[in-house]
C-alpha positions as CSV (number, residue, x, y, z in Angstrom):
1,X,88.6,107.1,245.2
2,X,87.7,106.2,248.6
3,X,83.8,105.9,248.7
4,X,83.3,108.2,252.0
5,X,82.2,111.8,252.0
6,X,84.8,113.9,253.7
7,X,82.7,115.8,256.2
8,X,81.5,113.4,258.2
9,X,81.9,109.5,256.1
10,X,78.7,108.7,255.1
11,X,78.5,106.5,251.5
12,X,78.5,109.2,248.5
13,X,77.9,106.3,245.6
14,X,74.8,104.1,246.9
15,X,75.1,102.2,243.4
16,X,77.4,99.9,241.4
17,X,77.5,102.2,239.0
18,X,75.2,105.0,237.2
19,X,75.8,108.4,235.1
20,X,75.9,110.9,236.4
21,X,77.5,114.3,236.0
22,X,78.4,115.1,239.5
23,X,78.6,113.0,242.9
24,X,76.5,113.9,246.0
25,X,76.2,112.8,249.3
26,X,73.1,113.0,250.8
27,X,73.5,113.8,254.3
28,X,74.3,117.5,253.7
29,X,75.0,117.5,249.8
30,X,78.4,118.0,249.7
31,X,79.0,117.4,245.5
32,X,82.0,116.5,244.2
33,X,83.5,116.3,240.9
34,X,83.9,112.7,238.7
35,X,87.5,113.2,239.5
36,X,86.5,113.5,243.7
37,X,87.7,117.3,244.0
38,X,84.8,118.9,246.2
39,X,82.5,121.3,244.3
40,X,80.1,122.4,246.1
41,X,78.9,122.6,250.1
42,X,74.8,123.2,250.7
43,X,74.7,126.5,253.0
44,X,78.6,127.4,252.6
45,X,77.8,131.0,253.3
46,X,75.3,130.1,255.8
47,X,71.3,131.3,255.4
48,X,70.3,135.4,255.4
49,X,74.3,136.1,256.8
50,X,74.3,133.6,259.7
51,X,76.1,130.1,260.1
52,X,78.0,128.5,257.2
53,X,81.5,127.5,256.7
54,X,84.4,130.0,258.6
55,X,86.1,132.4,256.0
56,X,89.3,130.2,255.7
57,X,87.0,127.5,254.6
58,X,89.0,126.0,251.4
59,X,87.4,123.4,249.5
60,X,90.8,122.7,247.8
61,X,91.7,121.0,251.6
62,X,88.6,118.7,251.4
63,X,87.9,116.2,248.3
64,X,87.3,112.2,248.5
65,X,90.3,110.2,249.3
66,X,92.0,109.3,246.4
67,X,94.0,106.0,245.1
68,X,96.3,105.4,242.7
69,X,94.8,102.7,240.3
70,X,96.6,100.3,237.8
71,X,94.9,97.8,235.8
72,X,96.9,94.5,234.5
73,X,95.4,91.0,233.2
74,X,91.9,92.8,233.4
75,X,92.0,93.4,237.5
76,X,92.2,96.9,238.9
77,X,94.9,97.5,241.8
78,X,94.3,100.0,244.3
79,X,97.0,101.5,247.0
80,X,97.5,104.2,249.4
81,X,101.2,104.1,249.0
82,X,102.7,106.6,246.4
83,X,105.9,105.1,247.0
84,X,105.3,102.0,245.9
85,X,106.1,100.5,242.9
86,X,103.9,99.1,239.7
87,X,102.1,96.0,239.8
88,X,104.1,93.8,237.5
89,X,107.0,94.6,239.7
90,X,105.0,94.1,242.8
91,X,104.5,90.3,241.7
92,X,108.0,89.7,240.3
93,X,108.6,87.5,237.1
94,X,107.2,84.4,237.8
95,X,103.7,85.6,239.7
96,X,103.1,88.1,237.0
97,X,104.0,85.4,234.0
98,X,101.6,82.7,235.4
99,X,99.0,85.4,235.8
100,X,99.1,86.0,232.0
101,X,98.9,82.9,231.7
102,X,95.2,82.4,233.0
103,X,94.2,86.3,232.5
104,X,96.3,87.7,229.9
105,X,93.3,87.4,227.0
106,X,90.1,88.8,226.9
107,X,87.5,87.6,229.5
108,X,84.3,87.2,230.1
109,X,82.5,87.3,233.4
110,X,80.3,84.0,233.7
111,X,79.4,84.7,237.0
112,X,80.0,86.2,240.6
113,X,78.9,85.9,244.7
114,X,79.9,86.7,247.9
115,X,79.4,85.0,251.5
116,X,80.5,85.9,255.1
117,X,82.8,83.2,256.7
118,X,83.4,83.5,260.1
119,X,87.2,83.8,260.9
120,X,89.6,86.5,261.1
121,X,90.6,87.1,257.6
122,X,94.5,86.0,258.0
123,X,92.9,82.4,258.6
124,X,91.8,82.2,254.9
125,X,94.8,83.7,253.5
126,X,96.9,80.5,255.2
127,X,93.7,78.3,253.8
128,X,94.4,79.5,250.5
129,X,98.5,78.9,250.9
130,X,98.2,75.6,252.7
131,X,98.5,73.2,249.5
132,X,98.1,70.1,251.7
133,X,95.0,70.3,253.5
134,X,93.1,69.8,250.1
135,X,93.4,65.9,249.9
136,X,92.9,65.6,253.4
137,X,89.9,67.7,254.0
138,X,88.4,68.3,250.5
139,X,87.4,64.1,249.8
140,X,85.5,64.9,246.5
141,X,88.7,66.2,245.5
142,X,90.7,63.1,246.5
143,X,87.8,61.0,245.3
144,X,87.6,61.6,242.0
145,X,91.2,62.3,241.3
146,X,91.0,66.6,240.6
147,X,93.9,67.5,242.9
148,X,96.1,64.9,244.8
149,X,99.5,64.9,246.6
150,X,100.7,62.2,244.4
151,X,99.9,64.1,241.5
152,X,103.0,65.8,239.8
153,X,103.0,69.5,241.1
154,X,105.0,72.1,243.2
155,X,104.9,75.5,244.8
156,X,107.0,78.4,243.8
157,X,107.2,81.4,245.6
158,X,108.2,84.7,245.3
159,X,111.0,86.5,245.3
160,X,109.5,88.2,248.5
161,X,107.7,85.0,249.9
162,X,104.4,86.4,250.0
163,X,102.7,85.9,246.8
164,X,102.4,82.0,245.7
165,X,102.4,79.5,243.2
166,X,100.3,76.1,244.1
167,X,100.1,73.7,241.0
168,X,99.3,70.2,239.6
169,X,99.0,68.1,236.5
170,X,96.2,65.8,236.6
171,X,97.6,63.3,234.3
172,X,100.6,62.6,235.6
173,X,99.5,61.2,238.6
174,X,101.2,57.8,240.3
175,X,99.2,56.4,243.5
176,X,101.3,57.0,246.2
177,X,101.3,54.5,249.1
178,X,101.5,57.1,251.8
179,X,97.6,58.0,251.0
180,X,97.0,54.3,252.7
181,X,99.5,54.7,255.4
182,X,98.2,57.6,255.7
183,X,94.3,56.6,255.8
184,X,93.6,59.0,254.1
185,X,89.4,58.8,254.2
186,X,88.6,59.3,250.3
187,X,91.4,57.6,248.4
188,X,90.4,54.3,248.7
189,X,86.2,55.2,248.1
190,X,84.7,53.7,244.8
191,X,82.3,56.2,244.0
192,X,80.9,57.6,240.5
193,X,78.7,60.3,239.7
194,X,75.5,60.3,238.6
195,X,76.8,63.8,236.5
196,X,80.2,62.8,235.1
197,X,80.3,66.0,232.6
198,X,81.1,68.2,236.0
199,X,84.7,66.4,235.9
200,X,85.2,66.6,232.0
201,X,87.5,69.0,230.8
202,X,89.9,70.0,227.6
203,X,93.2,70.7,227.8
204,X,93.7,74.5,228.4
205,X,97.1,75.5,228.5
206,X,100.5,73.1,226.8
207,X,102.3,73.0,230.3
208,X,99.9,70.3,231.4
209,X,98.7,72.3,234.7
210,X,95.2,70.8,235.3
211,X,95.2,72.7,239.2
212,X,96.4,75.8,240.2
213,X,95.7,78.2,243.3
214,X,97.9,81.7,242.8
215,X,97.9,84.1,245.9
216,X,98.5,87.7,245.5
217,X,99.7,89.3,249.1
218,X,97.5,90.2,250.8
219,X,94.1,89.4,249.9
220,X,93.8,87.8,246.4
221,X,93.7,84.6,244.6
222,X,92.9,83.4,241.0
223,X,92.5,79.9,240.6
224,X,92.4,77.3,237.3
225,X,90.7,73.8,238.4
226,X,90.0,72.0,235.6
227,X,88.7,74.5,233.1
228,X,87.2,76.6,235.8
229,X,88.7,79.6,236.5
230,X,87.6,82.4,239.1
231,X,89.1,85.1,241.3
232,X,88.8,85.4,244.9
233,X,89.5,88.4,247.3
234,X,88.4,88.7,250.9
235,X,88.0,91.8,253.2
236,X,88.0,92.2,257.0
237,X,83.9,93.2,258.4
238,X,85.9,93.0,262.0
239,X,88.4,90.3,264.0
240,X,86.4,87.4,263.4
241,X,84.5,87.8,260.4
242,X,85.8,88.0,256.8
243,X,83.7,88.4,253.5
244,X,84.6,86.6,250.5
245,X,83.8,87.5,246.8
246,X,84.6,85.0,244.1
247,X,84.3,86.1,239.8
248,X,83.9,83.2,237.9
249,X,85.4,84.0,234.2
250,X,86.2,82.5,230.9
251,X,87.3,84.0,227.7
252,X,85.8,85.8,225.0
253,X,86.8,83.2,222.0
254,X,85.1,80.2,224.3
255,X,82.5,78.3,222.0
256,X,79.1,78.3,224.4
257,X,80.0,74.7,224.8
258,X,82.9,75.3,226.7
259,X,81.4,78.9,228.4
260,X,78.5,76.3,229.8
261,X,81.6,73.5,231.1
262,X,83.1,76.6,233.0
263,X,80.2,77.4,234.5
264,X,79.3,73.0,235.6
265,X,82.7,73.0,236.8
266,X,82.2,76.5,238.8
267,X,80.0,74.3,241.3
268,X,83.2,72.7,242.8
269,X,84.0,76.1,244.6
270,X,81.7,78.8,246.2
271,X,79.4,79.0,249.3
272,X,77.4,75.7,248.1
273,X,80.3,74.0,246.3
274,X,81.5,70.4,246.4
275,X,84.3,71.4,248.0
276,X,85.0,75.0,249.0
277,X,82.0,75.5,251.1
278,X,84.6,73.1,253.7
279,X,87.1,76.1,253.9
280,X,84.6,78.3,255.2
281,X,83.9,75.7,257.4
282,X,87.0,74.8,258.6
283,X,88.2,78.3,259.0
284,X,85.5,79.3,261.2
285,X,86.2,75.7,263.3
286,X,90.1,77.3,264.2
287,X,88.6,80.8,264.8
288,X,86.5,78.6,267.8
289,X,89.1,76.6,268.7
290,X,91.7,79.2,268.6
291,X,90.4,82.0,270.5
292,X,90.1,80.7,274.3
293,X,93.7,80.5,274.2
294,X,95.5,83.7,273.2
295,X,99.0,82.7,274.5
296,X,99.1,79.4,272.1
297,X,100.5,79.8,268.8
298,X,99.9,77.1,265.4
299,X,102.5,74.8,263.7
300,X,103.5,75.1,260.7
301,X,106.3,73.2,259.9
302,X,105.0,70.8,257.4
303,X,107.8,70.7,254.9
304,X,110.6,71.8,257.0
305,X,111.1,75.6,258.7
306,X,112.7,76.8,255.4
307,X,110.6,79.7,253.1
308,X,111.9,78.9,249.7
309,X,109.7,77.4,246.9
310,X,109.2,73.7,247.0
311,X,109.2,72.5,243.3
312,X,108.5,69.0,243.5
313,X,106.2,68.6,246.1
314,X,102.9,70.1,247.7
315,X,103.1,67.9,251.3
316,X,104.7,71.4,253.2
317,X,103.5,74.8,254.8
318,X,106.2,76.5,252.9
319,X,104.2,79.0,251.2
320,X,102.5,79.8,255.1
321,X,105.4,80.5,256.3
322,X,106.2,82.9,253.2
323,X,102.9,85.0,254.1
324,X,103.3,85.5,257.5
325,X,107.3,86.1,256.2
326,X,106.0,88.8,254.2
327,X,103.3,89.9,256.9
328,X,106.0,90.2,259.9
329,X,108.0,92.7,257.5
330,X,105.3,94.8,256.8
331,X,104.1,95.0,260.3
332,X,107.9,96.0,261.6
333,X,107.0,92.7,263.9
């Protein structure tokens, strides 16, 4: 249910979660069932026969706004739309296979935050579908060989376009001479770390992904670097500020050894990470340079103008183009 009283909006669950047997608001204790019909209004039949609600007053009419839920791989989906259909359909074959993949066991939560980046929130869904800005702007990453063009990966989309595939295997990497011609800054640095056990890892799954970014239209992404794996989802606070939660997770059969890698490696991503901490960034560096000039419009042609997946390489804008695809339908634009 929609957490808004419906007389006049105010919060009704100030907690996370409680017990309780009935919900109240506390403005003018309007109590509601567990299932969000109303139950009760304070002064219905006004005080010594004067006020209260009129006669046709019918509590039936008035209730928190309900959704209809559906869990799958552990998450909880949420819609207004009664027409649509169930989430495993929603993603098609290949997004909901690769999400059982990661989630399709029993998890644990290791860990979760949010932070405020400052961009409209349609910014950070392209951030998360633009597979080639991470070896240009992300260096650790380039650095020390976690994700690289050169490394053998793809993107699939979806049958629709919107939702996507990003993915790499680590080990079958072969230097490409386009990162000199190129310059790109980090591939040529000789650096080591003074903590090598943040880049160690064991092999998770048999297909030899070592790198994967998954977006769920609109708002969602679950991501597998190394052995970290976390779930982001963003929501609009207004036109040029989006807040960003991330869930950091492993599985219920991990050894504490490995729970304890999960959560090293967790410190590549977040507000203070070694390398997501520059999308926030970034984002908020368009939203500035974007804004003075209304009329302009981006480029996003990286990879051709086509919006089909790409399997054999991650140098294109493909799976962009597939969100605002999917966007521009839903919008009737």
């Amino acid at each position: 249910m929609v957490n808004r009283c419906a007389h006049k909006g105010a919060l009704v669950c100030l907690k996370k979660k409680d017990n309780v047997a009935s919900l109240s608001c506390v403005y003018h204790a309007w109590n509601y069932e567990l299932d969000g019909k109303l139950k009760g209004v304070a002064f219905r039949n006004g005080v010594r026969g004067h006020g209260g609600m009129p006669e046709d007053f019918d509590p039936k009419q008035h209730r928190l706004r309900p959704l209809r839920v559906e869990s799958f791989c552990g998450m909880i989906f949420g819609t207004f739309a009664d027409e649509i259909e169930d989430v495993e359909t929603y993603l098609g074959p290949e997004m909901a296979s690769f999400v059982k993949r990661n989630l399709g066991r029993p998890l644990r939560i290791l860990g979760t935050h949010s932070q405020m980046i400052h961009n409209n929130w349609k910014l950070y869904a392209e951030n998360l579908r633009d597979s080639y800005h991470a070896t240009l702007l992300h260096t650790f990453y380039t650095t020390f060989k976690v994700n690289r063009l050169d490394m053998d990966g793809g993107i699939t989309l979806s049958e629709r376009k919107w939702h996507h595939l990003s993915f790499a295997r680590r080990a079958k990497m072969q230097e490409a001479a386009e990162y000199a011609d190129a310059k790109v800054h980090s591939a040529n640095y000789e650096s080591a770390l003074d903590g090598p056990g943040l880049l160690e890892a064991w092999e998770e799954f048999d297909d030899g992904i070592t790198h994967s970014i998954q977006t769920v239209f609109p708002n969602m992404c679950i991501q597998f670097t190394l052995n970290s794996l976390a779930i982001r989802f963003f929501a609009p606070r207004g036109v040029d500020q989006t807040e960003l939660f991330w869930i950091y997770l492993g599985y219920e059969r991990d050894t504490d050894e490995q729970s304890r890698m999960r959560v090293t490696q967790s410190n590549l991503t977040g507000a203070a990470g070694l390398v997501s901490l520059e999308d926030g960034c970034i984002n908020e560096f368009v939203q500035r340079g974007t804004r003075a000039d209304p009329d302009q419009s981006s480029f996003i042609e990286m990879g051709g103008r086509e919006v089909e997946s790409e399997r054999n390489s991650r140098a294109t804008e493909t799976a962009v183009r597939g969100f605002w695809y999917g966007y521009r339908n839903i919008m009737g634009l």
